[in-house]
NULOVEX-785527 format. One record per residue (C-alpha): residue in three letters; chain; residue number from 1; x, y, z. Coordinates in steps of 0.5 Angstrom, whole numbers, plus 500, padded with zeros to 3 digits. Example, Ala and Ser with C-alpha at 12.3 -4.5 7.8 and 13.67 -1.06 7.14 Angstrom:
<rs>
+-----+-------+-----+-----+-----+-----+
: res : chain :   n :  px :  py :  pz :
+-----+-------+-----+-----+-----+-----+
: ALA :     A :   1 : 525 : 491 : 516 :
: SER :     A :   2 : 527 : 498 : 514 :
+-----+-------+-----+-----+-----+-----+
</rs>
This chain:
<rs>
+-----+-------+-----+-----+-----+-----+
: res : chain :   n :  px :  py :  pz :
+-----+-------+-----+-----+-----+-----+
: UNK :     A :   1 : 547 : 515 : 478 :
: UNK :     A :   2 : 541 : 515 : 483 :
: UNK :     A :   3 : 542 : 508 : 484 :
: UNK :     A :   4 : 548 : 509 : 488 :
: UNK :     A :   5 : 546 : 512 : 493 :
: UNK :     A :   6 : 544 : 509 : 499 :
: UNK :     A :   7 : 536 : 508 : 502 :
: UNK :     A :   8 : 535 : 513 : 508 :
: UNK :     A :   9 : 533 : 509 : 514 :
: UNK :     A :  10 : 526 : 512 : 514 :
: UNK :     A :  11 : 524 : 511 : 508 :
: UNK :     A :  12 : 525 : 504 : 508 :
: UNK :     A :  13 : 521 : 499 : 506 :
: UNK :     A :  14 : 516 : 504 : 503 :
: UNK :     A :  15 : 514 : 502 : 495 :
: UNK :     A :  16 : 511 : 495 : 496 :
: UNK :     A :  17 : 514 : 492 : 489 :
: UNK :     A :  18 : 506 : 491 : 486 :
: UNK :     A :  19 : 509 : 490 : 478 :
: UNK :     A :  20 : 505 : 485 : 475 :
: UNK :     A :  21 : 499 : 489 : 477 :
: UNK :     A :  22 : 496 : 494 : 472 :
: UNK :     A :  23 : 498 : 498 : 469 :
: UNK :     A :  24 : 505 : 495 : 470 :
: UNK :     A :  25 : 502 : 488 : 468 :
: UNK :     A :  26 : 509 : 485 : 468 :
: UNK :     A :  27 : 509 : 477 : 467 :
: UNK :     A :  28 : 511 : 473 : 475 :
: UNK :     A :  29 : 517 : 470 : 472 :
: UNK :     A :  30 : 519 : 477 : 471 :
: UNK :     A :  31 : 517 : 480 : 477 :
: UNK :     A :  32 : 521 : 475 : 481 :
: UNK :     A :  33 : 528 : 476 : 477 :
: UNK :     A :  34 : 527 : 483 : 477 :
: UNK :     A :  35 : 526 : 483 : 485 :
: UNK :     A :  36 : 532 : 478 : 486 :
: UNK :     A :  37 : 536 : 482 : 482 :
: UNK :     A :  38 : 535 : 488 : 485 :
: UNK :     A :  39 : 536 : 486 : 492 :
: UNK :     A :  40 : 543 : 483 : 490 :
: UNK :     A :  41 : 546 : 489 : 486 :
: UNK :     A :  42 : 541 : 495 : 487 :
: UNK :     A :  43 : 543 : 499 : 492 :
: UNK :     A :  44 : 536 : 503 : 493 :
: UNK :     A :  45 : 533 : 496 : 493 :
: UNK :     A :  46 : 532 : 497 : 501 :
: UNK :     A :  47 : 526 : 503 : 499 :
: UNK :     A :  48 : 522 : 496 : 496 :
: UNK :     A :  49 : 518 : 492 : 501 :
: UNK :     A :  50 : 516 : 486 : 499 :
: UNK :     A :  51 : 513 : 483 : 491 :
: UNK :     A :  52 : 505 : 484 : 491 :
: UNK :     A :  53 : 501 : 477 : 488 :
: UNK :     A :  54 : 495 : 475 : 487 :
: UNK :     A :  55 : 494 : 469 : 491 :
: UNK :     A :  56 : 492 : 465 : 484 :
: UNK :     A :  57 : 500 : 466 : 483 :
: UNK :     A :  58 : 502 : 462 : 489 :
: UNK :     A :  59 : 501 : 455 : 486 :
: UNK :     A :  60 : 507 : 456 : 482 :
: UNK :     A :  61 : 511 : 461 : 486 :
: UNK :     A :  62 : 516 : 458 : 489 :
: UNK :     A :  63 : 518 : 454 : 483 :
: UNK :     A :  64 : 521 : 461 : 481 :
: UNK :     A :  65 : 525 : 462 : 486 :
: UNK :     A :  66 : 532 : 460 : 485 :
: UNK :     A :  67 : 534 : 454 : 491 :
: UNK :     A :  68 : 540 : 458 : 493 :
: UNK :     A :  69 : 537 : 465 : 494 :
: UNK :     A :  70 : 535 : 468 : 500 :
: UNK :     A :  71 : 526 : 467 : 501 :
: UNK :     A :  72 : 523 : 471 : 497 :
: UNK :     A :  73 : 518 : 477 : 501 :
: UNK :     A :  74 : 511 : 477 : 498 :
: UNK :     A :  75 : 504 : 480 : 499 :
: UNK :     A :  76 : 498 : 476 : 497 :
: UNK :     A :  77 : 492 : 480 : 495 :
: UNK :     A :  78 : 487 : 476 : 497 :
: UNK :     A :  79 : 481 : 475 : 492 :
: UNK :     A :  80 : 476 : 470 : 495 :
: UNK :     A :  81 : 475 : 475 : 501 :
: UNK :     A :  82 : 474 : 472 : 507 :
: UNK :     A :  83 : 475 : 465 : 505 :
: UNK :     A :  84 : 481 : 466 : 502 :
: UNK :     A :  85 : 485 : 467 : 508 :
: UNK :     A :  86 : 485 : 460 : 511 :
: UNK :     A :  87 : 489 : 456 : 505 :
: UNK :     A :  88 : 495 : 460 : 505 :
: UNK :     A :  89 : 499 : 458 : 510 :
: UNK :     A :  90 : 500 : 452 : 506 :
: UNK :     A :  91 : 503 : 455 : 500 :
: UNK :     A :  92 : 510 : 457 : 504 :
: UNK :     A :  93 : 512 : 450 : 507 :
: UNK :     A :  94 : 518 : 450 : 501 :
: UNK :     A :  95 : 520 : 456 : 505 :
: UNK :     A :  96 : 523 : 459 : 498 :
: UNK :     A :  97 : 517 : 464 : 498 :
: UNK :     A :  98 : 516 : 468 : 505 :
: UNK :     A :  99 : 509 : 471 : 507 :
: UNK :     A : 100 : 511 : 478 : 508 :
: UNK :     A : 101 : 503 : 481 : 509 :
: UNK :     A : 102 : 496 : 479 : 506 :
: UNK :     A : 103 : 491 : 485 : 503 :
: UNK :     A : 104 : 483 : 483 : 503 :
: UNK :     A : 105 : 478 : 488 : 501 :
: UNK :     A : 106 : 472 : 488 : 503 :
: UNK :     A : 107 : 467 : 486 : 499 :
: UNK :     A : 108 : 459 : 487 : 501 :
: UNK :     A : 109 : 456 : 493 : 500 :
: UNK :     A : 110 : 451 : 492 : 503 :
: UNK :     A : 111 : 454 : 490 : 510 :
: UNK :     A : 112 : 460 : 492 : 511 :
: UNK :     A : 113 : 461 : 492 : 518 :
: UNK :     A : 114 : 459 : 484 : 517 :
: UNK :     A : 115 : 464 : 482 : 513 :
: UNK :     A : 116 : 469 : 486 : 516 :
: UNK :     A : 117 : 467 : 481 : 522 :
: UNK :     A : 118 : 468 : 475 : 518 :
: UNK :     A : 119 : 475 : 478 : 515 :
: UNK :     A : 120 : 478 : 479 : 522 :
: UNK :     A : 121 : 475 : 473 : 525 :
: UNK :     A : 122 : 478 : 469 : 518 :
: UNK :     A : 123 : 484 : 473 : 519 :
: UNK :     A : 124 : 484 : 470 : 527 :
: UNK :     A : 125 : 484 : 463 : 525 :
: UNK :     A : 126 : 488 : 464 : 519 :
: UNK :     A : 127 : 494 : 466 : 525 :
: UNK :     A : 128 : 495 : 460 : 528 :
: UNK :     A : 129 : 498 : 458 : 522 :
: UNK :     A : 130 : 502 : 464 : 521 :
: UNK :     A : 131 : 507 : 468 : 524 :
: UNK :     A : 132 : 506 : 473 : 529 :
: UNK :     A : 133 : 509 : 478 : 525 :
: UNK :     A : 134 : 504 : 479 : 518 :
: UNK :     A : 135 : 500 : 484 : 518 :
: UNK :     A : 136 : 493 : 483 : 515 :
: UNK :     A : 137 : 491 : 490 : 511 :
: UNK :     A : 138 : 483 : 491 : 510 :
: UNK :     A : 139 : 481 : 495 : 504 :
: UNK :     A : 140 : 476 : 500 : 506 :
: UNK :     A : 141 : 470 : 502 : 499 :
: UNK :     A : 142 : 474 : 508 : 496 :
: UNK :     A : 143 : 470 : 515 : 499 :
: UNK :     A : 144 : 470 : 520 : 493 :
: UNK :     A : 145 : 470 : 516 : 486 :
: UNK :     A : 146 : 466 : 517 : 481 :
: UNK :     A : 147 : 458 : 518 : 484 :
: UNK :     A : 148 : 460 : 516 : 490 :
: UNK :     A : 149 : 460 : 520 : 497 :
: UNK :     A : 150 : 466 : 524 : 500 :
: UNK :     A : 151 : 464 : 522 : 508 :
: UNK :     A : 152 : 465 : 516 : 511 :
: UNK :     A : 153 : 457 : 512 : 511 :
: UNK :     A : 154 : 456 : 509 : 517 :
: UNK :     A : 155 : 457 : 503 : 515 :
: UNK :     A : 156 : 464 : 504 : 513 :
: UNK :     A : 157 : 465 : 508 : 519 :
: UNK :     A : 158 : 462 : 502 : 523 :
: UNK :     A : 159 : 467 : 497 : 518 :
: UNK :     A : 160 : 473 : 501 : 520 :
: UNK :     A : 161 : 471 : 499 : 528 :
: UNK :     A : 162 : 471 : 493 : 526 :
: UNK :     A : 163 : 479 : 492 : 523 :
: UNK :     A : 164 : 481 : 496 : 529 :
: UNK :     A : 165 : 478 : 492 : 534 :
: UNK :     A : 166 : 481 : 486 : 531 :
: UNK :     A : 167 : 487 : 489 : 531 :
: UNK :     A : 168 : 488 : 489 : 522 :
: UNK :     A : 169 : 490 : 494 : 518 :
: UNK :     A : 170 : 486 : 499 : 514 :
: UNK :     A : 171 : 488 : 500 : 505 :
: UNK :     A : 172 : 486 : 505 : 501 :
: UNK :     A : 173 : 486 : 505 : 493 :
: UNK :     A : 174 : 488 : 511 : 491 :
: UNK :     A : 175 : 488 : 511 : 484 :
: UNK :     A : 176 : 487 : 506 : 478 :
: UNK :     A : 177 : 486 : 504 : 471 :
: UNK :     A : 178 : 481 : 510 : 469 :
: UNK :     A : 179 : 480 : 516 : 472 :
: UNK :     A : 180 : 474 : 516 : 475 :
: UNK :     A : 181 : 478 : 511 : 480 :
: UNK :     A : 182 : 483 : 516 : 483 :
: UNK :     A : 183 : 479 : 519 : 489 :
: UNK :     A : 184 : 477 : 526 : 490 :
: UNK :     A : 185 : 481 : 531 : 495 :
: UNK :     A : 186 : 476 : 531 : 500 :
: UNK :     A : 187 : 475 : 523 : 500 :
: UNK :     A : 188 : 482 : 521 : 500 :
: UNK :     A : 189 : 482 : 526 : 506 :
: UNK :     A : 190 : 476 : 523 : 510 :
: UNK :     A : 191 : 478 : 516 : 509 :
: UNK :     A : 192 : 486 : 517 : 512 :
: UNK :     A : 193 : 482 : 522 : 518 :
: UNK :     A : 194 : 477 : 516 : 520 :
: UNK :     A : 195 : 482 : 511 : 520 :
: UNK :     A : 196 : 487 : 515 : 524 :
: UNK :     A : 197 : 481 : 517 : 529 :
: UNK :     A : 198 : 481 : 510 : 530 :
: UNK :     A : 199 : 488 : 509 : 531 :
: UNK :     A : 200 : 489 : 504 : 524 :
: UNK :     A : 201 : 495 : 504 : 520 :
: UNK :     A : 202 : 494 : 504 : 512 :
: UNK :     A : 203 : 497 : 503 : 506 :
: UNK :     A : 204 : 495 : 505 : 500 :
: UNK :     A : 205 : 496 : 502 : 493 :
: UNK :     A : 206 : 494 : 504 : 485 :
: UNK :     A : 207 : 496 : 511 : 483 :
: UNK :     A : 208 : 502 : 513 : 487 :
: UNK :     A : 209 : 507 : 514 : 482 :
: UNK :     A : 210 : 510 : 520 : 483 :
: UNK :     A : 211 : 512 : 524 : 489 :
: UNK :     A : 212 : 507 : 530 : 488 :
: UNK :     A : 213 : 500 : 531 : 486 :
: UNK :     A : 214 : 500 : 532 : 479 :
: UNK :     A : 215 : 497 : 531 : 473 :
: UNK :     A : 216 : 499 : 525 : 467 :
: UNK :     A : 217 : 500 : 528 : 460 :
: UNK :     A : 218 : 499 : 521 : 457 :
: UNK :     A : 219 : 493 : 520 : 461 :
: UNK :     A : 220 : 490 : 527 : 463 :
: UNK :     A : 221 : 489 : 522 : 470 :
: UNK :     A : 222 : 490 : 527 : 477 :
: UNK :     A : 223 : 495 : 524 : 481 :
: UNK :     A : 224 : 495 : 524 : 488 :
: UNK :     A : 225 : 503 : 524 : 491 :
: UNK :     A : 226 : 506 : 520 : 495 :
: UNK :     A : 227 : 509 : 525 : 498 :
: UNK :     A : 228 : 502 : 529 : 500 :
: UNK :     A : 229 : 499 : 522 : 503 :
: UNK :     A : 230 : 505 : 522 : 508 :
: UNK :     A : 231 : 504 : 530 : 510 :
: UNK :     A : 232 : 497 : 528 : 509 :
: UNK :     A : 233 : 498 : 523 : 514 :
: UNK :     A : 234 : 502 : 528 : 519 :
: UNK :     A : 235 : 497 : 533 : 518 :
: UNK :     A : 236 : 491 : 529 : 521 :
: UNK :     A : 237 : 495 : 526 : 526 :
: UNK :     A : 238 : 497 : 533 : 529 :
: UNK :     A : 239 : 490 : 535 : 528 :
: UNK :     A : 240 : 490 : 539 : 522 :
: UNK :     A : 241 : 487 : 539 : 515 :
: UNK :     A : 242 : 489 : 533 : 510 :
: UNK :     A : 243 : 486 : 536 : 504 :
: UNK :     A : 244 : 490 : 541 : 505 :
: UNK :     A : 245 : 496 : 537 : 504 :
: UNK :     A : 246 : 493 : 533 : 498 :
: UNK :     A : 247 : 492 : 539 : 494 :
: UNK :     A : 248 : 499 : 543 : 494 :
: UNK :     A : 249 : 502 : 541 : 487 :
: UNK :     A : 250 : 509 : 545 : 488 :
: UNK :     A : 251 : 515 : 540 : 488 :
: UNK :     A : 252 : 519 : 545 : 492 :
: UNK :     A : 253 : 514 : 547 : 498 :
: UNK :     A : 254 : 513 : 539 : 498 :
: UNK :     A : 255 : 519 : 537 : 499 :
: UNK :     A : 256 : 521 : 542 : 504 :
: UNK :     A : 257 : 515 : 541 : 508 :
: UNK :     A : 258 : 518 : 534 : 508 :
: UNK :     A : 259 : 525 : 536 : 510 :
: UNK :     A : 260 : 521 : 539 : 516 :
: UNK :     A : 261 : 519 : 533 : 519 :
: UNK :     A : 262 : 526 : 531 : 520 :
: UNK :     A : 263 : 528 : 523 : 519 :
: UNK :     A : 264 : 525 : 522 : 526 :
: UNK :     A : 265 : 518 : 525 : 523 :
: UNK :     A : 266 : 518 : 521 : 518 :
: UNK :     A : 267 : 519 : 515 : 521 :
: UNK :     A : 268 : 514 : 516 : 526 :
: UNK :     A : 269 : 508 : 519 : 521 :
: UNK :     A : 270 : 511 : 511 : 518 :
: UNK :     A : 271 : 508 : 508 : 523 :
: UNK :     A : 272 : 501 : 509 : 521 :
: UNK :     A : 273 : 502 : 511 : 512 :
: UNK :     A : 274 : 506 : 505 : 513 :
: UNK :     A : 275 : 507 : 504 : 505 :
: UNK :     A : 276 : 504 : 504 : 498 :
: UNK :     A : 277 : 504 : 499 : 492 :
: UNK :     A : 278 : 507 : 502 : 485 :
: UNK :     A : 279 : 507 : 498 : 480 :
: UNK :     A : 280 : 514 : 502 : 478 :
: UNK :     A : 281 : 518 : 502 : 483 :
: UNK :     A : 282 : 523 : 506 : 480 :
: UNK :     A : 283 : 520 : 512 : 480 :
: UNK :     A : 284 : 519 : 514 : 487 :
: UNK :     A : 285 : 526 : 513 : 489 :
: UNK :     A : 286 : 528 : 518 : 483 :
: UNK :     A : 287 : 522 : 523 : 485 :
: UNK :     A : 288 : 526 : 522 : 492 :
: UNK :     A : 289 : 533 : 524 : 489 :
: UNK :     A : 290 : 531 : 530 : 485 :
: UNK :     A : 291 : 527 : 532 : 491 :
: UNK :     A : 292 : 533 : 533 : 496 :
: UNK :     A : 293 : 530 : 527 : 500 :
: UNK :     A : 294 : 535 : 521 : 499 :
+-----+-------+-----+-----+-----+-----+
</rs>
C-alpha cells in the first residue's frame, strides 16, 4: 500500500541504494534490474538516490544497462584510496552508467591528515575529468567501536581540516557485520559535532536500517536510526547535544521531533546529513510511512 504513495520533496534522494553490500550482498545484475525497475514503476523510487558499487564492478556495468533506459545514477565505493580516483572517468564514456558520487576511505592510521591531502589532491586532479557536480565523500575511522576512543584524536581532527579545505565530504560508517562495528552514542556524536564544527556535509552507510534506534532480534545488534542521525544533526547544528538525539528509542517521540522541524527544517539539516547507504532500501520508506512522515 505504501507504495503508492508519493515521495515528500524533503526526503528525497536520502537512501542510497548499497544492496550488493553486506549483509544485502544482492548479485549486480540484480541490483541494476531492481533500481530500473524501481524507477520506472515504484512511485516511492524518488526516496532512492543513486546504486552503490564498488569500482571493481565498473568493468562490466554498463553492459547491464539496457541501450534504451535512462543513464543509470552510481556511486563508486573507491577501494584503492588515493590511486583509485584517477582511472574512473574512463568507465562512463558509454553514458549508459552516469557517476553520481565517489566515496574513499582513508586508509593510513597512522597519518591521517597526510592521506586526507593525498585524496583531496587525487580528487582535484580526478575533476578535471569529471563533471563539476559530483561530490567526493571521505570516509573518516569510526570513533567508539570496539577498543577505540570516543574523542576525535588530533590526527583525525587534523584529517577532517583537511577534506573540508579541499572542499570534499565527510562519511561516517555507522554500523556493519558484527556488533563490535556499530559505534557508541558518544562516538557517533562526536564524529557528526566535529564535522559540522567545520561546516563538512556527511553520509553515512552500514546499519541505518530503521528509522529509530533499536535493537535487531535476529542479531541482538544496536542500531542507530536514521531518523536520530537527522535530529542528531539538527541537534549539533543549533548547538545542542547529538548524544541526546541518538539515544531516544521511542518511535512517537522521534517522530513527532521530526514532524517539528517541518519540510523546511528537514531539508536544510539535508544539506549537512545529506544520505545513507542501506542495503534494503524498502525498509526506510515503510519506517516513513507508518511514522506519519510520508
Amino acid at each position: 500500500m505504501s507504495s503508492d504513495l508519493t515521495v515528500p520533496q524533503e526526503w528525497t534522494s536520502f537512501t542510497d541504494d548499497a544492496a550488493v553490500f553486506p549483509p544485502g550482498d544482492a548479485d549486480l545484475a540484480d541490483a541494476v534490474t531492481a533500481w530500473l525497475d524501481r524507477r520506472e514503476s515504484a512511485g516511492w523510487a524518488p526516496l532512492v538516490g543513486p546504486l552503490v558499487v564498488g569500482d571493481r564492478a565498473l568493468p562490466g556495468l554498463a553492459d547491464l544497462v539496457p541501450p534504451d533506459a535512462e543513464p543509470l545514477p552510481v556511486t563508486v565505493v573507491v577501494s584503492g584510496g588515493a590511486g583509485g580516483l584517477a582511472p574512473l572517468p574512463r568507465w562512463f564514456a558509454s553514458g549508459r552508467v552516469r557517476l553520481a558520487g565517489i566515496e574513499v576511505a582513508l586508509r593510513d592510521l597512522d597519518d591521517l591528515p597526510g592521506n586526507a591531502r593525498r585524496v583531496v589532491a587525487a580528487a582535484q586532479q580526478a575533476s578535471y575529468d569529471l563533471p563539476d557536480e559530483v561530490p567526493v565523500h571521505v570516509e573518516l575511522p569510526q570513533l567508539g567501536v570496539a577498543a577505540t576512543p570516543e574523542e576525535p584524536s588530533p590526527g583525525w581532527l587534523a584529517a577532517a581540516d583537511e577534506i573540508a579545505m579541499g572542499d570534499l565530504r565527510g562519511k561516517l560508517r555507522t554500523g556493519g557485520v558484527e556488533a563490535d562495528l556499530f559505534p557508541t552514542e558518544a562516538g557517533l556524536a562526536a564524529a557528526i559535532e566535529a564535522l559540522l564544527d567545520r561546516e563538512l556535509a556527511f553520509k553515512c552507510t552500514a546499519g541505518l536500517h530503521r528509522a529509530v534506534r533499536h535493537r535487531a532480534g535476529p542479531t541482538g545488534f544496536e542500531h542507530h536510526g536514521f531518523l536520530n542521525v537527522l535530529l542528531a544533526t539538527r541537534a549539533s547544528l543549533d548547538g545542542e547535544s547529538a548524544g541526546a538525539a541518538l539515544a531516544e528509542r521511542d518511535a512517537e517521540v522521534v517522530a513527532e521531533r521530526v514532524r517539528g522541524l517541518g519540510a523546511d527544517g528537514v531539508a536544510r539539516t539535508r544539506r549537512w546529513f545529506t544520505s545513507f547507504g542501506c542495503c534494503g532500501v524498502e525498509d526506510p520508506w515503510h519506517d516513513l510511512v507508518s511514522l506519519g512522515l510520508a
